[in-house]
Backbone as XML, in Angstrom:
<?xml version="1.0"?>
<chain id="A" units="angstrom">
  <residue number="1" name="UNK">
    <atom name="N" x="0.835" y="-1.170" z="0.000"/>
    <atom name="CA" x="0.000" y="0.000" z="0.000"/>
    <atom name="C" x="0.887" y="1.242" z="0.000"/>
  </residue>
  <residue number="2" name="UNK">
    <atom name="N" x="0.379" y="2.244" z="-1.277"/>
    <atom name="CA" x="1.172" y="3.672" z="-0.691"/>
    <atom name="C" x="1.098" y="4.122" z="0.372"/>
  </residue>
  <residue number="3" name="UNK">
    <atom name="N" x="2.167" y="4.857" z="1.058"/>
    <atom name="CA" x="2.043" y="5.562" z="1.985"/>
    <atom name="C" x="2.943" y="7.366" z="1.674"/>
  </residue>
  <residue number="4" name="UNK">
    <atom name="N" x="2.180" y="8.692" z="1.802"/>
    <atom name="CA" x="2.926" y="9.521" z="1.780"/>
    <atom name="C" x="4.166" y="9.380" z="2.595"/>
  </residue>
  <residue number="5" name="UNK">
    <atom name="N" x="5.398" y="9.691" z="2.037"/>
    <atom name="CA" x="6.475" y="10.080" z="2.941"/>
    <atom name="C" x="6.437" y="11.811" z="2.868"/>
  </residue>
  <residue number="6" name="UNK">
    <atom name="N" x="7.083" y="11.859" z="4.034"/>
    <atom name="CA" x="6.885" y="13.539" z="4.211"/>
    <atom name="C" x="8.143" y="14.324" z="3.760"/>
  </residue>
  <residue number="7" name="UNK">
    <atom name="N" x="9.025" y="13.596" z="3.766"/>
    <atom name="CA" x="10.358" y="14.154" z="2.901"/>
    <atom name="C" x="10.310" y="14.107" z="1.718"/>
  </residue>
  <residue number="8" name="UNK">
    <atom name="N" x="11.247" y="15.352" z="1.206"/>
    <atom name="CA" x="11.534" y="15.545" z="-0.272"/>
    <atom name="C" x="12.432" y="15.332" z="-0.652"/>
  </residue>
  <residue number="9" name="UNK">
    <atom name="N" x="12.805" y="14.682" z="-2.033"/>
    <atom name="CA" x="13.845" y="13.734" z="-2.574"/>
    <atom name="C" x="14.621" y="14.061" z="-3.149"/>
  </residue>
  <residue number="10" name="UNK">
    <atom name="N" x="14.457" y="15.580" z="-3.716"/>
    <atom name="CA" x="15.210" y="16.588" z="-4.226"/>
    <atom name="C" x="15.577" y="15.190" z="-6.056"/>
  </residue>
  <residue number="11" name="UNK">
    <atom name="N" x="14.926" y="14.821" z="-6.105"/>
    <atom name="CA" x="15.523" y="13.894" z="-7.416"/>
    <atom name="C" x="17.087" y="13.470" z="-7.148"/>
  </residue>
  <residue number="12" name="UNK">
    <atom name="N" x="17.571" y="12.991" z="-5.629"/>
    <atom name="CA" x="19.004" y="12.203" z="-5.322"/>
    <atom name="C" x="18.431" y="10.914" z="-4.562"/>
  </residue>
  <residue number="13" name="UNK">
    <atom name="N" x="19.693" y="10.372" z="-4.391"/>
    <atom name="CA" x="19.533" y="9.175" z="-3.759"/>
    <atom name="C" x="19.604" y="9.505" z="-2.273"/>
  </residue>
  <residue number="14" name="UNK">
    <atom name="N" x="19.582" y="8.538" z="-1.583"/>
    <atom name="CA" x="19.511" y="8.625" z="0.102"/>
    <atom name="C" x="21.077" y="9.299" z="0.257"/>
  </residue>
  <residue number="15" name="UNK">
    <atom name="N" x="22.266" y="8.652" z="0.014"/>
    <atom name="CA" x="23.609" y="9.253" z="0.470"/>
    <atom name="C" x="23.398" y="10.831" z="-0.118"/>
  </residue>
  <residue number="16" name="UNK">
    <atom name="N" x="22.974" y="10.977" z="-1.334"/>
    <atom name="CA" x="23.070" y="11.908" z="-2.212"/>
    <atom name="C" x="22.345" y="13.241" z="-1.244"/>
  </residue>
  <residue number="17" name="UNK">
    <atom name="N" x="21.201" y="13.017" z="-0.490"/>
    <atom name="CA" x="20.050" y="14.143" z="0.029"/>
    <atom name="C" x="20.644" y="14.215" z="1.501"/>
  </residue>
  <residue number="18" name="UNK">
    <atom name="N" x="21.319" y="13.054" z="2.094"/>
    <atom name="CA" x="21.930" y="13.466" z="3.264"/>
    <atom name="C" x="23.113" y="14.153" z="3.253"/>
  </residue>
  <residue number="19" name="UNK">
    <atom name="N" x="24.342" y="14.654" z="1.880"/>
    <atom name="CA" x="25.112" y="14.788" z="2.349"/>
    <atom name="C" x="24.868" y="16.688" z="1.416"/>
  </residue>
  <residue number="20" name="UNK">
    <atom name="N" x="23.662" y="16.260" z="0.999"/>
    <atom name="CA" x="22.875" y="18.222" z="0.566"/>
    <atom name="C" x="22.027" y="18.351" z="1.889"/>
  </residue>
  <residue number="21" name="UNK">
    <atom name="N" x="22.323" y="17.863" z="2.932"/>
    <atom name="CA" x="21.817" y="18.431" z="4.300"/>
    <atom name="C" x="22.719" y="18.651" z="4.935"/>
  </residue>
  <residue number="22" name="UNK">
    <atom name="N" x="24.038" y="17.850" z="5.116"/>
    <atom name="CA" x="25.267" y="18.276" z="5.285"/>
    <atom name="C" x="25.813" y="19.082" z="5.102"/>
  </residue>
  <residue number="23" name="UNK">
    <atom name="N" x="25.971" y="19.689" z="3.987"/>
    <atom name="CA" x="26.488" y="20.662" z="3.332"/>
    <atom name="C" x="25.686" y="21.889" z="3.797"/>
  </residue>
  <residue number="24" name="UNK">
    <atom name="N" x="24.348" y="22.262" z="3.172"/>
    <atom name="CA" x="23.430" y="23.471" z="3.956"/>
    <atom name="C" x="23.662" y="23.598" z="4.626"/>
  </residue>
  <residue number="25" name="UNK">
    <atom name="N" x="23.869" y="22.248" z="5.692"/>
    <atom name="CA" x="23.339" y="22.848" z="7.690"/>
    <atom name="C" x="24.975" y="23.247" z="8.033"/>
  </residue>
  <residue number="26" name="UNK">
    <atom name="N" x="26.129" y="22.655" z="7.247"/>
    <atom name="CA" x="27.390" y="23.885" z="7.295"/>
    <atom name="C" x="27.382" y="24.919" z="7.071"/>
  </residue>
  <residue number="27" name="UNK">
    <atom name="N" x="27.195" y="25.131" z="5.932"/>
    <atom name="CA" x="27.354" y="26.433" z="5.395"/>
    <atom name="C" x="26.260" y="27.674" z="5.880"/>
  </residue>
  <residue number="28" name="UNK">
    <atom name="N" x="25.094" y="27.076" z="6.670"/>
    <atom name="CA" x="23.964" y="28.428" z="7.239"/>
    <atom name="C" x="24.702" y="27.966" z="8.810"/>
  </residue>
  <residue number="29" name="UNK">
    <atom name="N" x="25.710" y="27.205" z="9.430"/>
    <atom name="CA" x="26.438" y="27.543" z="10.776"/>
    <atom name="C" x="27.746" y="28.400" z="10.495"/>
  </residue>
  <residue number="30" name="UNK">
    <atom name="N" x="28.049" y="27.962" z="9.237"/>
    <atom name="CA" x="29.385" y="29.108" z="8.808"/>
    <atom name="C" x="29.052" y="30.383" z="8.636"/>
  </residue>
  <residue number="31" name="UNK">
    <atom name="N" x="28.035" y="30.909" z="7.823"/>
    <atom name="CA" x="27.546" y="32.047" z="7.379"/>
    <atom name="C" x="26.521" y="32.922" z="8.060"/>
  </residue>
  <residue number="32" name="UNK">
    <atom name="N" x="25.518" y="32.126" z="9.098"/>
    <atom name="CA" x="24.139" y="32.598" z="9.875"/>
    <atom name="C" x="23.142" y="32.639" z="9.106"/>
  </residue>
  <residue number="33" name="UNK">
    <atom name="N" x="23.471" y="32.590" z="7.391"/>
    <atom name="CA" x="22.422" y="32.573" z="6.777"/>
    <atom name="C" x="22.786" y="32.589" z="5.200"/>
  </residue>
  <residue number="34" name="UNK">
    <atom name="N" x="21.707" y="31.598" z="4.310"/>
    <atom name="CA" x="22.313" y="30.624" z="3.267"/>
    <atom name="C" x="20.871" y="31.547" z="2.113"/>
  </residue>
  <residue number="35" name="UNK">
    <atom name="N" x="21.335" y="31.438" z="1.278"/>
    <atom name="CA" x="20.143" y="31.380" z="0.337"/>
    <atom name="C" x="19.935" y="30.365" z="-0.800"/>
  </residue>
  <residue number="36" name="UNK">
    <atom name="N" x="18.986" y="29.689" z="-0.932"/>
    <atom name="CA" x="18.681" y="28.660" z="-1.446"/>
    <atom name="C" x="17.449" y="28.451" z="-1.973"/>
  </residue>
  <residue number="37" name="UNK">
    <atom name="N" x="17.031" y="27.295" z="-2.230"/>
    <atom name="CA" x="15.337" y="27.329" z="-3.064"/>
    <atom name="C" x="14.445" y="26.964" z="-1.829"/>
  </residue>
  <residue number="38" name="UNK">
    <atom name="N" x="13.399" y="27.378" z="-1.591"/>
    <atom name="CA" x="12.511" y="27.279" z="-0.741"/>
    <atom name="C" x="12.144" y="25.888" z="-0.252"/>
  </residue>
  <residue number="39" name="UNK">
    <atom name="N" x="12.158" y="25.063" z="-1.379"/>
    <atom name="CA" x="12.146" y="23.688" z="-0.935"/>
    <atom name="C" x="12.707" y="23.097" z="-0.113"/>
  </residue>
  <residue number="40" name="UNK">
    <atom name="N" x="13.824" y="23.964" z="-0.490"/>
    <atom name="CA" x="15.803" y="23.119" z="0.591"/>
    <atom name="C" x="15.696" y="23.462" z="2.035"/>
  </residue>
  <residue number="41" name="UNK">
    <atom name="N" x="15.173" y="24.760" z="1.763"/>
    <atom name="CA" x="15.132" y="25.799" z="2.900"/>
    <atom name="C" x="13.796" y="25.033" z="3.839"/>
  </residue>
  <residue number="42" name="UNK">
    <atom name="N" x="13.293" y="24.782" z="3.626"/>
    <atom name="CA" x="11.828" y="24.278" z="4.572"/>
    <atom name="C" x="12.264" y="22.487" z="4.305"/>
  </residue>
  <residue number="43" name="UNK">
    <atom name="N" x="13.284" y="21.742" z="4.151"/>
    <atom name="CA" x="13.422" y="20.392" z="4.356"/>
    <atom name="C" x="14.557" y="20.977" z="5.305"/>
  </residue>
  <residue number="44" name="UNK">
    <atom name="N" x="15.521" y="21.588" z="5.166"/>
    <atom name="CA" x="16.828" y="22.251" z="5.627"/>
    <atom name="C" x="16.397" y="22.722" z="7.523"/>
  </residue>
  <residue number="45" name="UNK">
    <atom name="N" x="14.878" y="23.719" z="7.982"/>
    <atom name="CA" x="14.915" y="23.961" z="9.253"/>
    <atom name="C" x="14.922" y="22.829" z="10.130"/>
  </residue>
  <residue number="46" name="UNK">
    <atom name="N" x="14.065" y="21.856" z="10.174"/>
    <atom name="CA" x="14.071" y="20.912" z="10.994"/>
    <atom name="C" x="15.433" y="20.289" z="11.313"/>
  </residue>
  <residue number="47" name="UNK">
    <atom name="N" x="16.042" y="20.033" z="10.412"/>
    <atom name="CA" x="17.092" y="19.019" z="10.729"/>
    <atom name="C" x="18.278" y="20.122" z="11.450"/>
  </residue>
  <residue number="48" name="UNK">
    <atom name="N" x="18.436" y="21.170" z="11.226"/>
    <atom name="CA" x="19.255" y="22.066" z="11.651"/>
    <atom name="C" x="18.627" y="22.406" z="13.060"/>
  </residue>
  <residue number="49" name="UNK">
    <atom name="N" x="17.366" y="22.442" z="13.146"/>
    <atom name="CA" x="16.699" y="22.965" z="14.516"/>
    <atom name="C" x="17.007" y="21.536" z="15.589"/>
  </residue>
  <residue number="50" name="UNK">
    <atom name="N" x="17.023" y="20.745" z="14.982"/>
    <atom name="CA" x="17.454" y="19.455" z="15.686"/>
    <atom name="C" x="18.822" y="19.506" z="16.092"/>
  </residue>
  <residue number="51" name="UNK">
    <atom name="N" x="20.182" y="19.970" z="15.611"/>
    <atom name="CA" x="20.816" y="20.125" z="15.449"/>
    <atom name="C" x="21.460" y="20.665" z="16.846"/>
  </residue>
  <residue number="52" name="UNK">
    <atom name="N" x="20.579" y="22.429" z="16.773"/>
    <atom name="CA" x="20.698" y="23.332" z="17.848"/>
    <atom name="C" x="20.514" y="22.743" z="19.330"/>
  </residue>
  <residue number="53" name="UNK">
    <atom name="N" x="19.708" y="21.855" z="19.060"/>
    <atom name="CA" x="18.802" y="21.594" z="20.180"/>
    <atom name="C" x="19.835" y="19.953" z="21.070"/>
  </residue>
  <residue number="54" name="UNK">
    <atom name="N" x="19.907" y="19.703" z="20.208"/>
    <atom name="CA" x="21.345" y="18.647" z="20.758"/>
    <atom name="C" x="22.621" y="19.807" z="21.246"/>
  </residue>
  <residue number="55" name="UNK">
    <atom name="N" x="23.334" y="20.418" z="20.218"/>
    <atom name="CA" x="24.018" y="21.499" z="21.033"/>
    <atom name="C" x="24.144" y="21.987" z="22.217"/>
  </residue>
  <residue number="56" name="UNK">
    <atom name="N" x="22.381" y="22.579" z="22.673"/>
    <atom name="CA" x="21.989" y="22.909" z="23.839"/>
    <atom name="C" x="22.145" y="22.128" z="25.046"/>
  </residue>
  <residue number="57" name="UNK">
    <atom name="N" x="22.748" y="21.010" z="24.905"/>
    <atom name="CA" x="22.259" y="20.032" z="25.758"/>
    <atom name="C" x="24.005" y="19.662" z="26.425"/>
  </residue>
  <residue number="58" name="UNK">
    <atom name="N" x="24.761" y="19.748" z="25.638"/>
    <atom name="CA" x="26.379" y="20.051" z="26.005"/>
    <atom name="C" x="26.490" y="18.592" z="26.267"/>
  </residue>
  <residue number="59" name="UNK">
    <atom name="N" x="26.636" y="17.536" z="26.517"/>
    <atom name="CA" x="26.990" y="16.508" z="26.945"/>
    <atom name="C" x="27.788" y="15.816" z="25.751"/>
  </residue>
  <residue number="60" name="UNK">
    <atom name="N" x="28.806" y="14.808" z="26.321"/>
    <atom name="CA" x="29.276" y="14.060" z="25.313"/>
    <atom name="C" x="28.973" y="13.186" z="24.533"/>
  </residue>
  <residue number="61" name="UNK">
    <atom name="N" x="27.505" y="12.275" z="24.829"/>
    <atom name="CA" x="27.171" y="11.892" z="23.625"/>
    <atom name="C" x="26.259" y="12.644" z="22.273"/>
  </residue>
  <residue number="62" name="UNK">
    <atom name="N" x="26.193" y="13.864" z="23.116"/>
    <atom name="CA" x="26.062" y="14.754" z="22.020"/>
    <atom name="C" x="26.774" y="15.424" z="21.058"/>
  </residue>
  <residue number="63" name="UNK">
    <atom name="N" x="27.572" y="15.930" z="21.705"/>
    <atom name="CA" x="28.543" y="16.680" z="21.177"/>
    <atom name="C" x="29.342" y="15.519" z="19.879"/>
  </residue>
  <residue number="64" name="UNK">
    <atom name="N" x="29.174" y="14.130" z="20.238"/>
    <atom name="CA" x="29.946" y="13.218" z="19.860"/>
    <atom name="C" x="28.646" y="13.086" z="18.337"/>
  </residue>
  <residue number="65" name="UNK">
    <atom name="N" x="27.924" y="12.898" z="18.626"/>
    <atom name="CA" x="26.473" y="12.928" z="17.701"/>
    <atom name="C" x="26.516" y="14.050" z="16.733"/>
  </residue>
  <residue number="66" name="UNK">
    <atom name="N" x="26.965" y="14.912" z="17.023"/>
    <atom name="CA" x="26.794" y="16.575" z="16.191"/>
    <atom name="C" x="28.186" y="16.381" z="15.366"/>
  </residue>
  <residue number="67" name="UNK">
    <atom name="N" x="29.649" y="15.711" z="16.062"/>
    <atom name="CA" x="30.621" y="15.643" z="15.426"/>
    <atom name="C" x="30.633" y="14.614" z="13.989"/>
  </residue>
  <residue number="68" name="UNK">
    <atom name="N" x="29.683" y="13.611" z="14.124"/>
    <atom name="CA" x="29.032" y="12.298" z="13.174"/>
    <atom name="C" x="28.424" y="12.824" z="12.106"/>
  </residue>
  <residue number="69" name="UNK">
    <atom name="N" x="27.432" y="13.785" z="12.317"/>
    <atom name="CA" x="26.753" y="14.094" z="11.498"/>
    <atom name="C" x="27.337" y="15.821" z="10.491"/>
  </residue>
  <residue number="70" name="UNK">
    <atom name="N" x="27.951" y="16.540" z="11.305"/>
    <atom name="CA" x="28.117" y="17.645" z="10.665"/>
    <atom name="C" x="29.775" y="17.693" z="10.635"/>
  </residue>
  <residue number="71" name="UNK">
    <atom name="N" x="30.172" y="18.708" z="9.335"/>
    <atom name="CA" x="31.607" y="18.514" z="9.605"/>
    <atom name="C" x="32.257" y="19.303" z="11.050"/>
  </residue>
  <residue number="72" name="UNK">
    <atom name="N" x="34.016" y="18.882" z="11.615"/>
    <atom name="CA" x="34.055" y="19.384" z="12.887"/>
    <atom name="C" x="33.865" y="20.404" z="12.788"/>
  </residue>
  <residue number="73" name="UNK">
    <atom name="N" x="34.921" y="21.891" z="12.242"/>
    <atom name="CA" x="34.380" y="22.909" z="12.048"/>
    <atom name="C" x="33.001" y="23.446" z="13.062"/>
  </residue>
  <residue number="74" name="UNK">
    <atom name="N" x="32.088" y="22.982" z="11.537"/>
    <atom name="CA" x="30.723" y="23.360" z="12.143"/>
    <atom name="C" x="30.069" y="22.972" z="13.136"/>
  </residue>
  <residue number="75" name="UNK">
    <atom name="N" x="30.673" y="21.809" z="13.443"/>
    <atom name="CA" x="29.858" y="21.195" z="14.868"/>
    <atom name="C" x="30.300" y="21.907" z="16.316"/>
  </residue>
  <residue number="76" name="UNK">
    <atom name="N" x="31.705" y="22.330" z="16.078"/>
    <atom name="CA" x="32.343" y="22.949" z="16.979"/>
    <atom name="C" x="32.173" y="24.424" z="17.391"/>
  </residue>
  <residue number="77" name="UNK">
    <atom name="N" x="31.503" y="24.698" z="16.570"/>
    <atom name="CA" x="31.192" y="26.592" z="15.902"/>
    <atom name="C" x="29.333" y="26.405" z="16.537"/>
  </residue>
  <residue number="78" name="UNK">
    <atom name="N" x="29.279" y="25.639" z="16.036"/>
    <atom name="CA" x="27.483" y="25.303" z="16.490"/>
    <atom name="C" x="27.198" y="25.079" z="18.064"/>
  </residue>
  <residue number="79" name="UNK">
    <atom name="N" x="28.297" y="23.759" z="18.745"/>
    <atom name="CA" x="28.222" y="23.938" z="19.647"/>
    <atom name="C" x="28.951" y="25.072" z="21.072"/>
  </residue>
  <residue number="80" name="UNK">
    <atom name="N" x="29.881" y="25.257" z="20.191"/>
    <atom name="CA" x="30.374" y="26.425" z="21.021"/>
    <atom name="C" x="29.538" y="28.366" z="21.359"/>
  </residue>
  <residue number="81" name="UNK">
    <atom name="N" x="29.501" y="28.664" z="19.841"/>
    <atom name="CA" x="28.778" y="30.083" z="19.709"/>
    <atom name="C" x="27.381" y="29.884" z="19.606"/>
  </residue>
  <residue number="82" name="UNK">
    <atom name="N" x="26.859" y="28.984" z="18.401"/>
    <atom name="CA" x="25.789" y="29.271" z="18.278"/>
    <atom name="C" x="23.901" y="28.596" z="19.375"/>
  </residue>
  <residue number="83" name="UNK">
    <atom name="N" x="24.981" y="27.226" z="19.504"/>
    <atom name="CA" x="23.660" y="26.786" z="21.064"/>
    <atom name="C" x="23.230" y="27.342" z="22.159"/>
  </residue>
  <residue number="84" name="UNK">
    <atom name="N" x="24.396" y="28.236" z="22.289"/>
    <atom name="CA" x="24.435" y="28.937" z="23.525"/>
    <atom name="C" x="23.714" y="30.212" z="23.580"/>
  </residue>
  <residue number="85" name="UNK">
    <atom name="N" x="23.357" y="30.638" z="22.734"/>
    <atom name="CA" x="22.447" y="31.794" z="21.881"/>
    <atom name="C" x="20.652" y="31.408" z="22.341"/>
  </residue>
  <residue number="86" name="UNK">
    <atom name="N" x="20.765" y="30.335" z="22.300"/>
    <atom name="CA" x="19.376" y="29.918" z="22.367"/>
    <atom name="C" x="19.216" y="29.005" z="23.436"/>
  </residue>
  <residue number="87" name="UNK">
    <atom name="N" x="19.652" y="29.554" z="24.418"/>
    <atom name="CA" x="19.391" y="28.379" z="25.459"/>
    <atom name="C" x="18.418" y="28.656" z="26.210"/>
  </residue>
  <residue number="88" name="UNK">
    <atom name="N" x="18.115" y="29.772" z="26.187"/>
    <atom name="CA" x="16.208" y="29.979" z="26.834"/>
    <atom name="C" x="15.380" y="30.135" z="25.892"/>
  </residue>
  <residue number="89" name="UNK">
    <atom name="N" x="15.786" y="29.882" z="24.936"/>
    <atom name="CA" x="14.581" y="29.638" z="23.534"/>
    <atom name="C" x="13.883" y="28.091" z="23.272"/>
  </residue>
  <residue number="90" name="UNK">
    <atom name="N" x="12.771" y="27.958" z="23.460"/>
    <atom name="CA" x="12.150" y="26.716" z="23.336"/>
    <atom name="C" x="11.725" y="26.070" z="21.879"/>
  </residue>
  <residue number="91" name="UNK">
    <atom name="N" x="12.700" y="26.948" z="21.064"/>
    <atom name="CA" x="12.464" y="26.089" z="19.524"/>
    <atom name="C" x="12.532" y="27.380" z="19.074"/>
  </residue>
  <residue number="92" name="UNK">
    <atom name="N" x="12.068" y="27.076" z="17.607"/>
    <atom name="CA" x="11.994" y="27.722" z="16.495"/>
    <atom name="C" x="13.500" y="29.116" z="16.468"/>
  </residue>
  <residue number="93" name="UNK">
    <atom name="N" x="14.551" y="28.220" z="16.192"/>
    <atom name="CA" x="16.176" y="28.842" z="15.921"/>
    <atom name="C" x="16.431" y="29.344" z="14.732"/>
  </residue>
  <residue number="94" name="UNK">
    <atom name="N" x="15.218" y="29.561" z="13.709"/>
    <atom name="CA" x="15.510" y="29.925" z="12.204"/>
    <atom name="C" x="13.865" y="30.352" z="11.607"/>
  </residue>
  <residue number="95" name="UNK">
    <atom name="N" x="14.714" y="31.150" z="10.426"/>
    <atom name="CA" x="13.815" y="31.852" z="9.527"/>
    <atom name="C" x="13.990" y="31.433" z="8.236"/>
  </residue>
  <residue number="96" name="UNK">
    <atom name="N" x="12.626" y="31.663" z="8.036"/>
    <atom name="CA" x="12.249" y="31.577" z="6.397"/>
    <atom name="C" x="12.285" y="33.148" z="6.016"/>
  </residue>
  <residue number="97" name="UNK">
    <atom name="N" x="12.826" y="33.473" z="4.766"/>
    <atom name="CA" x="12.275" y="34.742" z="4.488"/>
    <atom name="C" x="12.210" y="34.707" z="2.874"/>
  </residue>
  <residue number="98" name="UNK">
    <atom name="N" x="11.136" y="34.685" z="2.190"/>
    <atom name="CA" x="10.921" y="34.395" z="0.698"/>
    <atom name="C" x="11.425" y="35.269" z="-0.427"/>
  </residue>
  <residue number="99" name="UNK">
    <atom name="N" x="12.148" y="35.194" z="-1.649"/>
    <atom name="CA" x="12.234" y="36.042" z="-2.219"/>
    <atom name="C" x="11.865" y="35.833" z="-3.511"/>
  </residue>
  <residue number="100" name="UNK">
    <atom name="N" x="12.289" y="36.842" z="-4.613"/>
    <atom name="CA" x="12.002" y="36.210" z="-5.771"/>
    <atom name="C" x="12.131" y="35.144" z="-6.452"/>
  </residue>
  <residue number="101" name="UNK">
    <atom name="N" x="11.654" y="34.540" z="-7.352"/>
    <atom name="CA" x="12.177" y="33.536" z="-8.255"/>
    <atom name="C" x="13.371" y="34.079" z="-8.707"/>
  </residue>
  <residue number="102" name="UNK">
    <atom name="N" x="14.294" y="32.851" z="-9.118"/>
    <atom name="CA" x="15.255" y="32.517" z="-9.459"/>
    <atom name="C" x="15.129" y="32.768" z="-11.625"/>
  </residue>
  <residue number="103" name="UNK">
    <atom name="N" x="16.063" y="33.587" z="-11.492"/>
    <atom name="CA" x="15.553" y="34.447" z="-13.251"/>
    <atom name="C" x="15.789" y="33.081" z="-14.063"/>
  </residue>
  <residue number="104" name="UNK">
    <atom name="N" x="16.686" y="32.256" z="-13.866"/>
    <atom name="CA" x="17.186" y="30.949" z="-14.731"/>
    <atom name="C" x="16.065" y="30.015" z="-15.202"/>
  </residue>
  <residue number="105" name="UNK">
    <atom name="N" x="15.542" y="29.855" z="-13.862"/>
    <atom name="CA" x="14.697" y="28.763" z="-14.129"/>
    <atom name="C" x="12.992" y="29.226" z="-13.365"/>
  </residue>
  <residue number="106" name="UNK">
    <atom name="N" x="13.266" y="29.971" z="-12.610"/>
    <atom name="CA" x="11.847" y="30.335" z="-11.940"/>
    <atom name="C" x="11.895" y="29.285" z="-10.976"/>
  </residue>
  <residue number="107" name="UNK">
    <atom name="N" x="12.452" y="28.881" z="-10.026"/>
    <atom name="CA" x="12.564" y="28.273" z="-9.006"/>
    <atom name="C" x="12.102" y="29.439" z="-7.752"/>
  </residue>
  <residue number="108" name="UNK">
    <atom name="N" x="11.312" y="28.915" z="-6.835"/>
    <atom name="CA" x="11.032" y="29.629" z="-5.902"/>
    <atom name="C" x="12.315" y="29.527" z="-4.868"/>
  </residue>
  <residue number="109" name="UNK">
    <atom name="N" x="13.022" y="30.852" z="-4.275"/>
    <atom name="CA" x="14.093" y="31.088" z="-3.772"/>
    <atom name="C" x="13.801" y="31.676" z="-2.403"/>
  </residue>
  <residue number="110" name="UNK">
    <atom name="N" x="14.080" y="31.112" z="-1.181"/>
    <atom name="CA" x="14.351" y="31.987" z="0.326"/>
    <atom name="C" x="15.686" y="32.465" z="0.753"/>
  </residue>
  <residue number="111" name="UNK">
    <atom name="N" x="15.661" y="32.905" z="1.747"/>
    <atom name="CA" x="16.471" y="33.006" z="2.929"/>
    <atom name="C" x="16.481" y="31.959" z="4.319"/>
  </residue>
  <residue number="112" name="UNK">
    <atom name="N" x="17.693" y="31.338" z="4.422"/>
    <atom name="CA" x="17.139" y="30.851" z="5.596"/>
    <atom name="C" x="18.102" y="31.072" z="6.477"/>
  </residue>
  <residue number="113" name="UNK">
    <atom name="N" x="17.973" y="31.554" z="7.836"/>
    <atom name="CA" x="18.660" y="32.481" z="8.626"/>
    <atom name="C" x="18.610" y="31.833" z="10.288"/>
  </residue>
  <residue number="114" name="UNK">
    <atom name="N" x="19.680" y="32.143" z="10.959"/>
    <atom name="CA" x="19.591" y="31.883" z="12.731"/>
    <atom name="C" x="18.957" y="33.647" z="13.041"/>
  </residue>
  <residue number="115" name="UNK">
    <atom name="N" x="17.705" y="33.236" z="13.783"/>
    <atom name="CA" x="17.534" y="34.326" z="14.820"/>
    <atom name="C" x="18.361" y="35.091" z="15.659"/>
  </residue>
  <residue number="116" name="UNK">
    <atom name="N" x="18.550" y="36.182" z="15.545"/>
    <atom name="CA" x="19.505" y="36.829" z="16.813"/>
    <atom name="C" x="18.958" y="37.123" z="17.508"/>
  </residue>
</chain>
């Protein structure tokens, strides 16, 4: 029987979509904020808000968890500056902010940003 899955497949394979979550959730901890297609950007908050939220939590099998999944760098930058930012915040660590289409192709394009 079908069943909806709630993720988007971006047209890659499984290694292929985890390591374009990899990459994003670096580069918006390197930068504070990435611009990308709206799609990426709204598959992209959750897993990054997950992210923060392990951060927050400082312990070593976390920290060890955040080092697995993201490169060190960023895991180290995430858990050092940026968890600590939000530690009386009960969620929602990021923004959407919409912009035009993309002139190439007409792809719908955001912002996706850490709250200050």
């Amino acid at each position: 029987m079908f069943k909806r899955k709630s993720k988007r497949k971006f047209g890659r394979e499984t290694k292929q979509r985890k390591s374009l979550m990899r990459g994003l959730a670096a580069a918006l901890i390197a930068h504070n904020q990435i611009e990308t297609t709206q799609a990426k950007a709204k598959e992209l908050r959750p897993y990054i808000e997950k992210m923060v939220t392990m951060g927050r939590v400082s312990s070593l099998a976390s920290t060890k968890l955040l080092h697995s999944r993201l490169p060190k760098t960023a895991a180290t930058k995430l858990i050092k500056d940026i968890a600590p930012k939000f530690a009386q915040r009960a969620g929602g660590y990021t923004r959407i902010r919409n912009l035009a289409p993309r002139v190439s192709d007409g792809a719908k394009m955001a912002i996706i940003e850490f709250l200050s």
